[in-house]
C-alpha positions in Angstrom: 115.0 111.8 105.2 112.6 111.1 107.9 114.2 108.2 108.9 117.6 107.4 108.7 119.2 110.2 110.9 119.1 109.1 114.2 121.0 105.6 113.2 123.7 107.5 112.2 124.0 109.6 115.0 123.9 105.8 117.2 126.5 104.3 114.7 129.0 107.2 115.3 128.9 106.4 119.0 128.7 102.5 119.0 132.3 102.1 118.5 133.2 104.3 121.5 131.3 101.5 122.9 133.3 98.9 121.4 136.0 100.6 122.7 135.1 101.1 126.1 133.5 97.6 126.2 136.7 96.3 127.9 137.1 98.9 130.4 133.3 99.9 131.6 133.4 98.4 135.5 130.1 98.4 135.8 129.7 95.5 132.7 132.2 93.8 133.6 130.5 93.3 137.1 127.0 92.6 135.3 128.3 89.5 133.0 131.7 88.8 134.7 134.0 89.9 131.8 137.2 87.4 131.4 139.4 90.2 130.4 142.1 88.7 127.1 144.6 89.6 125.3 143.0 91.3 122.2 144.8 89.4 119.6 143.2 85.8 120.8 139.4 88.0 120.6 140.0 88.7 117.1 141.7 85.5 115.5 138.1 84.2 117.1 136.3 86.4 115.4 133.4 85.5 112.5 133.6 88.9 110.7 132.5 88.3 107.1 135.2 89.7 104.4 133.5 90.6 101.0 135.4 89.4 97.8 135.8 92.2 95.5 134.6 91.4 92.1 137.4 92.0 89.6 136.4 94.4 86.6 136.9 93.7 82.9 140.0 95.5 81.4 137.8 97.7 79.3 135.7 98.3 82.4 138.7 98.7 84.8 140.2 101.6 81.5 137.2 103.4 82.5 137.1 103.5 85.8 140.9 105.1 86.3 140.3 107.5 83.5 136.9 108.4 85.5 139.0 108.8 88.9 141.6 110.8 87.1 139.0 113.0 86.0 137.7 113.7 89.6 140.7 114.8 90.4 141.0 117.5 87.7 140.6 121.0 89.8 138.7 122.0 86.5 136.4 119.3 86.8 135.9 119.5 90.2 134.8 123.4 89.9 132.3 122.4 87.3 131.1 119.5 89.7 130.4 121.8 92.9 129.0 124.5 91.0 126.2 122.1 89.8 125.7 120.5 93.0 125.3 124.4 94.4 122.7 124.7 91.9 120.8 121.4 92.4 120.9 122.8 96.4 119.5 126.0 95.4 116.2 124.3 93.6 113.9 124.4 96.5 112.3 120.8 96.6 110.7 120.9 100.3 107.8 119.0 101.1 105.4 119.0 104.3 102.9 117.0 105.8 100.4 118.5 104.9 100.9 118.6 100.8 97.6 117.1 99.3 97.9 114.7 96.1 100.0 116.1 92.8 96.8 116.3 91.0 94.9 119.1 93.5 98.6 120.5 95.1 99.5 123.3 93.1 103.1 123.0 95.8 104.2 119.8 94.0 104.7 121.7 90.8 108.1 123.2 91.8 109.6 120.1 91.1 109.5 120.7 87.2 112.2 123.0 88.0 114.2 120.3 89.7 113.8 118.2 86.3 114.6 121.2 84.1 117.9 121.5 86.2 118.6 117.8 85.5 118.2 117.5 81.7 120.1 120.7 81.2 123.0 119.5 83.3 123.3 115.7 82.6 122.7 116.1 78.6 123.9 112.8 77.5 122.1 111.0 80.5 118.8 112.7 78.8 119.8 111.5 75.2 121.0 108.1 75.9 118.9 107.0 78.7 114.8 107.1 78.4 113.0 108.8 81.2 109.6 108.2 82.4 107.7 110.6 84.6 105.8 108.6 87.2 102.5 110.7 89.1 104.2 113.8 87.4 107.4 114.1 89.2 108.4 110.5 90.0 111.7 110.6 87.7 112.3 106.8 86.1 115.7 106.4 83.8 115.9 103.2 82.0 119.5 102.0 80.6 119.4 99.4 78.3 122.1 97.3 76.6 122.8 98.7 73.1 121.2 95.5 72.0 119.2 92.3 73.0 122.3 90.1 72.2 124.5 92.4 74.5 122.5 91.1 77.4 123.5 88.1 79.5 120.7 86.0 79.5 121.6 84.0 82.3 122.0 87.6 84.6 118.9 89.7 82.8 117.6 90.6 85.6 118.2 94.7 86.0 119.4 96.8 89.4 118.4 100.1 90.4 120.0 102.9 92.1 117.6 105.2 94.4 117.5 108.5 95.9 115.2 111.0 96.6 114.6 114.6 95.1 113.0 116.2 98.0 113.9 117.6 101.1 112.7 118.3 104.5 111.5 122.2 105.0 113.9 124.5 106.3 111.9 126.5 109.2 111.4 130.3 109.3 112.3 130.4 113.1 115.4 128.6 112.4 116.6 130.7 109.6 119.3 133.2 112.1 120.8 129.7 113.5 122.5 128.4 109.7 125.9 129.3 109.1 124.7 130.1 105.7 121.3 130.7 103.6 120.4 126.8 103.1 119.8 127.1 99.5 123.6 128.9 98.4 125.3 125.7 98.6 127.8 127.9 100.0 131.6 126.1 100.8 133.6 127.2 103.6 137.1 127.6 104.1 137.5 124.2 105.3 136.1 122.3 102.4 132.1 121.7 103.7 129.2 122.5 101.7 126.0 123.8 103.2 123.1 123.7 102.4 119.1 122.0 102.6 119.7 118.8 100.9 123.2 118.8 100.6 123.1 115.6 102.9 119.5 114.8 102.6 119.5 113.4 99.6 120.7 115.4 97.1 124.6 113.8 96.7 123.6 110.5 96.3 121.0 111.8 93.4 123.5 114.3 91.5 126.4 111.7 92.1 124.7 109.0 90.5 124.1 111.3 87.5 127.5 112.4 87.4 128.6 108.8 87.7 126.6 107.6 84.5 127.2 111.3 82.3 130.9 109.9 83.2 130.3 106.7 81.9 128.6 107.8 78.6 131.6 109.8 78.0 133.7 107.0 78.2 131.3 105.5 76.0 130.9 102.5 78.3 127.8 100.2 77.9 126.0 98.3 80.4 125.3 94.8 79.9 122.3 94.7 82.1 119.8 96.9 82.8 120.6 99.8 84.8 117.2 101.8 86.3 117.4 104.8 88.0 114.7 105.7 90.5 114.3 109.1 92.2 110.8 109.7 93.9 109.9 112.8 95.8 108.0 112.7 98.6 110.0 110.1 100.4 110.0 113.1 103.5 106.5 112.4 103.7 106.2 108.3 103.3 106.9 108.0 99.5 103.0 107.3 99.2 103.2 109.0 95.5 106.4 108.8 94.6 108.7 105.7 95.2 105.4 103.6 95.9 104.2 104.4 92.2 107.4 104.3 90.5 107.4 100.3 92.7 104.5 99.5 90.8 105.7 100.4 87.6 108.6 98.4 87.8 106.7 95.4 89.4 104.5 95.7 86.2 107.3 95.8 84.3 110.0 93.1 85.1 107.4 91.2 87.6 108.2 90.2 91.3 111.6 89.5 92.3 112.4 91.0 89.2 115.2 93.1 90.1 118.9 92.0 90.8 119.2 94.4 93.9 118.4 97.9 95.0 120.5 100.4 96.7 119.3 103.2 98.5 120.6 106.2 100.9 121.4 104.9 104.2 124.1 105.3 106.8 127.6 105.8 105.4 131.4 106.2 106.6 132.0 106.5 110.4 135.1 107.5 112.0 136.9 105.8 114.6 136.1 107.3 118.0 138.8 106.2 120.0 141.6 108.1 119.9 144.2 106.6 117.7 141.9 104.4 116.2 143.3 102.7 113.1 139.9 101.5 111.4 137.1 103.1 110.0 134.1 101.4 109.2 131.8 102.2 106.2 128.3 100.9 107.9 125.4 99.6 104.9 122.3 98.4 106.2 120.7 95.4 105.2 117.8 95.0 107.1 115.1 97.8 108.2 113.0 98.0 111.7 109.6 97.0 111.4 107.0 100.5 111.9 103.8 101.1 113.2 101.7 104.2 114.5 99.4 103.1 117.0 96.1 105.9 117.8 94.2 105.2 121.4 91.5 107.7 121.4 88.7 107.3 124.9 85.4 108.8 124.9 83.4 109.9 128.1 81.0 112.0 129.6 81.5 115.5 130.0 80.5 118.1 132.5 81.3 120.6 134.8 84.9 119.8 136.4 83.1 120.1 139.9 81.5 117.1 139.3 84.6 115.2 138.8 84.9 111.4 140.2 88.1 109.8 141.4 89.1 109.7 137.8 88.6 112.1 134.5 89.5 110.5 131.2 92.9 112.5 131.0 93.3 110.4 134.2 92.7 107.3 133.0 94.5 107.5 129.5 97.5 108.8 132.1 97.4 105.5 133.7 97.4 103.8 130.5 100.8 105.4 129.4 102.5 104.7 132.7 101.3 101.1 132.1 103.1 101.0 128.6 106.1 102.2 129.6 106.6 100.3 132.3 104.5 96.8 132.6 106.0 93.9 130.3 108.8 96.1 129.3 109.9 94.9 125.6 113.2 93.2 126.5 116.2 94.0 124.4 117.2 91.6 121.9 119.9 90.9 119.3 118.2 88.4 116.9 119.8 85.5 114.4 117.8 87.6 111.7 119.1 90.7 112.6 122.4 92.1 110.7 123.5 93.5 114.1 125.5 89.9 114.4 127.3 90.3 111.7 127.9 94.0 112.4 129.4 93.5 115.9 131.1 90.4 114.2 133.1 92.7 113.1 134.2 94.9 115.9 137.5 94.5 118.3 136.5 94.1 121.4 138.6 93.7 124.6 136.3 90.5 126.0 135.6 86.9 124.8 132.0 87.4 126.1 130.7 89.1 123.0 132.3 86.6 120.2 130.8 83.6 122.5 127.3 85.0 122.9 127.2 85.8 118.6 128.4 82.1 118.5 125.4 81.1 120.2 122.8 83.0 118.2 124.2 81.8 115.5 123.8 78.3 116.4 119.9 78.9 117.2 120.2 79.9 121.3 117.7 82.2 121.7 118.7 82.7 125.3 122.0 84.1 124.3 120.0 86.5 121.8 118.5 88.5 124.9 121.2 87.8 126.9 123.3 89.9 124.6 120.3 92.1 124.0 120.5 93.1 128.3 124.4 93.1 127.4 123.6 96.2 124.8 121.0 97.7 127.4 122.5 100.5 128.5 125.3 101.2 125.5 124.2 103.6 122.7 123.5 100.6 120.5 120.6 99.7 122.5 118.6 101.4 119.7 119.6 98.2 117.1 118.6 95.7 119.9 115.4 96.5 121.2 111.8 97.7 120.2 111.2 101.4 120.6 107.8 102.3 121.7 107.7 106.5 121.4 104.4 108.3 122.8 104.6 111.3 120.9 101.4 112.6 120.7 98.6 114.0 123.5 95.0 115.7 123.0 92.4 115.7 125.4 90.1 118.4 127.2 88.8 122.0 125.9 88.6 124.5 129.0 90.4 124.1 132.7 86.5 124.4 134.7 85.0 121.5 131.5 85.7 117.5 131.7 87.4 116.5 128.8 85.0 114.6 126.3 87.6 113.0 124.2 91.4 112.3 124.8 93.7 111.1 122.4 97.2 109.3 122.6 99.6 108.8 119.3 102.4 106.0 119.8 105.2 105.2 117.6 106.9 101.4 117.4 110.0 100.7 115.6 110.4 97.1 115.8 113.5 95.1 116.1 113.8 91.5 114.0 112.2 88.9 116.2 109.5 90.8 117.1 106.3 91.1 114.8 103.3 93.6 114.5 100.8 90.6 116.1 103.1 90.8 119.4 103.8 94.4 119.6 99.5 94.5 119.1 99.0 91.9 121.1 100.9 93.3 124.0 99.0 96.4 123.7 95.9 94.7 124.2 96.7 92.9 127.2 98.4 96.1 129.1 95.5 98.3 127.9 92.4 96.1 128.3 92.6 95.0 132.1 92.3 98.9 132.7 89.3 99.2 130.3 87.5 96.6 132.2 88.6 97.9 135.6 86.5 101.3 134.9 83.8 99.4 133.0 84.5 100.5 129.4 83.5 99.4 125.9 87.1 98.4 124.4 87.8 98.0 120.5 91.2 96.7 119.9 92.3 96.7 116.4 89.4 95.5 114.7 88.4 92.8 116.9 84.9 93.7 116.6 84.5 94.2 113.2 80.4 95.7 114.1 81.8 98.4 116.9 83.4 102.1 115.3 85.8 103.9 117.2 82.8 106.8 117.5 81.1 103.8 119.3 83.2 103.0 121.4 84.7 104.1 124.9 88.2 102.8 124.2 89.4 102.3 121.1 92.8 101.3 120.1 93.7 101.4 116.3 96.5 101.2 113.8 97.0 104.1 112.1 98.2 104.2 108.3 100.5 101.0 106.6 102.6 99.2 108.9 105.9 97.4 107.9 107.1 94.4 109.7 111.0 93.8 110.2 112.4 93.7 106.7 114.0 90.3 105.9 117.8 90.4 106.3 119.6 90.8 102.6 120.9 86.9 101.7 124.4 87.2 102.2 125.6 84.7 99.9 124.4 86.1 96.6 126.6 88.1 93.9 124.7 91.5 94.6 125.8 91.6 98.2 129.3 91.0 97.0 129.3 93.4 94.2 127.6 96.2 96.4 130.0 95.6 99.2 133.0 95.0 97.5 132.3 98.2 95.4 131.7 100.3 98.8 135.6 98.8 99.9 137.4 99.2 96.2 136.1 102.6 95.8 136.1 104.2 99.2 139.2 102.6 100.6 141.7 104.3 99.0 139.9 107.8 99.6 138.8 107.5 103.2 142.3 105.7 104.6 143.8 108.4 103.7 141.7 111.1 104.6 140.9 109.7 108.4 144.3 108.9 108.7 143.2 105.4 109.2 144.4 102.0 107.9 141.6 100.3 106.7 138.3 101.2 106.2 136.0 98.0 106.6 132.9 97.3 105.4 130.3 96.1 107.9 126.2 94.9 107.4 124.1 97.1 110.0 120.0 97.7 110.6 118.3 100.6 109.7 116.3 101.9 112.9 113.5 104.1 110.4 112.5 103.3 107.0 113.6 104.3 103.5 111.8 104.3 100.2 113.1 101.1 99.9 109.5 99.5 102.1 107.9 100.1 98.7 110.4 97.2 96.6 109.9 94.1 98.7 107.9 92.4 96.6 111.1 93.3 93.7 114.2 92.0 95.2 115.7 90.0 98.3 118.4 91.9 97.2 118.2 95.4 99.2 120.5 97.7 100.6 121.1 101.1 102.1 124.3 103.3 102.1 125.5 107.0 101.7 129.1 106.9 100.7 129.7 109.8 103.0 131.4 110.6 106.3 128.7 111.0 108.9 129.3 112.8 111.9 127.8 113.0 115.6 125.6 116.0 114.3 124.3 113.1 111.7 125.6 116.4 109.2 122.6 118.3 110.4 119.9 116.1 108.3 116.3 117.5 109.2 117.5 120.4 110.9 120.4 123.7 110.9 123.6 123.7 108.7 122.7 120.6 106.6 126.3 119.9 105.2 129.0 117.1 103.6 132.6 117.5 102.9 133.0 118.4 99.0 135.9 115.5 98.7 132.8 112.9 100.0 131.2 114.3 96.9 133.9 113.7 94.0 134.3 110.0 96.4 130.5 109.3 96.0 130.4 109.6 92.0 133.3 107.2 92.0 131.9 104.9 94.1 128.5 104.5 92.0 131.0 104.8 88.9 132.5 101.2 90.3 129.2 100.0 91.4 127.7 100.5 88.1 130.6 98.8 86.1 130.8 95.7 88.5 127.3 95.2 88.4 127.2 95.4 85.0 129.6 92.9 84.7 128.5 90.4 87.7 
């Protein structure tokens, strides 16, 4: 996924940061910590407990014949050696893959169908599948009948995941354990493999959670859509977007109960000893925009070169981004970041009090906690990221360059929007412009100038996504999708971190998920993997792409309990 993995890598190191909180001399100094005893910071805590919907007793049979299943070594065989296959179906996709119409490349993905309906048979027969732009896989679940669904809770969920994967590179091919498409398990219990992370469990364990529940011949009382694009590697454009429209078509705007897709997942505690693991679901994505500033000047021999060449002057517009008007660090009422430190011990009354005063409207105390967060690894959650990741410019060492070119990346934190992060922009880059006299275009302020025309010209490239709005937290889909993520995965992961409690905490998403293309379908949106993720974010996007095979059997039972609470919310 091309944007979830470095969160998770940030979330597994946050809560040495909660740990060391207490202890780090150097912030204690910088806000003048009052050091407490830990028991009076956390009966002062605000951490929000979800109430785990109970399940009907023909629901609740089910599930526990569905978990003792899992644990059959004869069923579990069968399991892996179908998630080894659905590994071994190479569904890579690049950059560079044109439309599914002209891209003879997006055809392997009928093999990645073929593998499905020969391996989930009674998903095939019982649910009806639509092929969205050829590959875009849409499976419907109705009620048995119109009178079976609750009128007053029509509205249908969906479950999301992606088929593709990211490429697995030729150069890198002597650095994996393993060949990254044997799904091969080692002596300790991990499976390797491209995809095996990224997002192939989610997608197989959500089919093995519903060919379980047609076994056990449940029914859903609501509408139960499964969505599973493929290009969401490469923005989800033709897949997830399409499928979006379908189902806006379909059961209108804010016509869907609520949405989960892959996310973070299950961290471990970092401090030694540590007696609480935390599983982390994200409610609330950064905002996104690519920014292109592309100059244009005269060219010539280099030994007529002035003070400046235009390499020069686009150098002195890079220094000014990075370090004029820095974007301060901020920890915003709309961002799920309160609630997610809400929940964490720490070993100073400071933090508690400053959440107290977001959440009372103090926007002081938002940046005040946002400098707090500066330095720690989850400054990534508080701030605005602002990445210059691409440079073109000049043709020959002894030739001025004609044209150079600067690509800038923004992830942007809740409180900020796309007007200020272009606005700022403008008023860094166009003092400079004027200083060495050049025609400026800045995002289509001057609707009759072309970036050919112009000197400077500073665009947006492709869609940009504000913030996402924060999921409501007082609905019956955050319970039911939270207090399924605690009933299922407690039992499994206290036991096998050694922990005593695993809690459930609301976190942002620092990228974006195929989940920007359902806005306009439900408030209602979330984001987990009901997996353990480690420092190595389990090698997503690059060598030894892996999960535990126990965090497989624990992810079908997880969307096995999602699917029969939310059926019966």
């Amino acid at each position: 996924m091309v944007t979830v993995h470095r969160l998770v890598a940030i979330i597994a190191t946050t809560f040495a940061f909660c740990n060391a909180l207490g202890s780090a001399d150097a912030l204690k100094i910088q806000r003048g910590f009052t050091m407490l005893d830990m028991h009076q910071v956390l009966d002062d805590k605000d951490c929000w407990i979800p109430e785990i919907p109970a399940l009907p007793e023909v629901s609740s049979n089910i599930y526990k014949n569905i978990v003792a299943t899992l644990s059959t070594v004869q069923y579990q065989q069968k399991c892996i050696s179908r998630f080894q296959r659905a590994i071994g179906v190479d569904t890579e996709t690049n950059d560079d893959f044109g439309t599914v119409q002209d891209d003879i490349r997006w055809s392997k993905f009928y093999n990645f169908s073929a593998f499905l309906k020969k391996d989930f048979p009674l998903v095939h027969q019982h649910l009806q599948l639509e092929r969205v732009n050829c590959h875009g896989l849409l499976y419907t679940w109705k009620p048995a009948s119109e009178r079976d669904q609750d009128t007053h809770f029509s509205k249908p969920f969906v479950l999301m995941a992606h088929q593709d994967t990211v490429p697995v590179s030729n150069k890198s091919l002597a650095e994996w354990k393993y060949d990254p498409f044997e799904g091969h398990v080692d002596k300790s219990g991990i499976i390797y493999g491209r995809g095996a992370h990224d997002d192939k469990n989610s997608l197989i364990s959500i089919m093995e959670a519903v060919e379980h529940l047609l076994k056990n011949h449940f029914q859903p009382k609501r509408t139960v859509v499964l969505a599973f694009g493929f290009d969401e590697e490469v923005s989800g454009k033709r897949g997830a977007f399409e499928i979006s429209q379908v189902l806006e078509q379909r059961y209108g705007k804010q016509g869907i109960e609520f949405i989960l897709d892959e996310g973070p997942g299950i961290i471990d505690p970092v401090a030694p000893g540590g007696k609480v693991a935390y599983a982390t679901v994200a409610t609330s994505e950064k905002g996104y925009l690519d920014v292109l500033i592309e100059a244009k000047g005269l060219g010539g021999h280099s030994s007529l070169a002035g003070k400046h060449t235009l390499i020069g002057i686009m150098a002195e517009m890079i220094v000014a981004l990075e370090t004029k008007d820095p974007l301060a660090p901020r920890v915003s009422r709309d961002s799920p970041v309160i609630e997610f430190l809400s929940c964490q011990n720490f070993s100073t009354r400071d933090v508690p009090l400053l959440l107290r005063r977001i959440r009372k409207g103090d926007i002081d105390a938002e940046y005040d906690l946002g400098l707090l967060l500066q330095n720690t690894s989850l400054a990534v959650m508080s701030r605005t990221s602002q990445a210059i990741d691409l440079i073109s410019g000049g043709q020959k060492i002894n030739a001025l360059p004609e044209r150079v070119s600067v690509g800038i990346n923004y992830r942007i934190a809740p409180g900020l929007t796309l007007k200020d992060i272009k606005a700022r922009i403008t008023s860094i880059l166009e003092p400079i412009a004027m200083k060495y006299n050049m025609t400026s275009f800045f995002f289509g302020s001057q609707e009759s100038v072309s970036c050919s025309d112009s000197e400077l010209c500073i665009s947006q490239v492709g869609k940009a996504l504000e913030p996402a709005k924060m999921s409501p937290q007082n609905t019956k889909a955050y319970s039911v999708v939270f207090g399924s993520v605690s009933s299922a995965l407690n039992p499994i992961f206290t036991e096998t971190l050694n922990v005593e409690s695993l809690v459930v905490v609301p976190t942002l998403m620092a990228g974006n998920t195929d989940t920007r293309h359902f806005w306009n379908l439900t408030q209602n949106l979330f984001r987990f993997r009901p997996t353990r993720i480690d420092i190595r974010n389990n090698g997503g996007h690059t060598v030894n792409e892996h999960i535990h095979v126990d965090d497989h059997f624990a992810s079908i039972q997880f969307y096995s309990s999602l699917i029969l609470r939310a059926s019966a919310m």
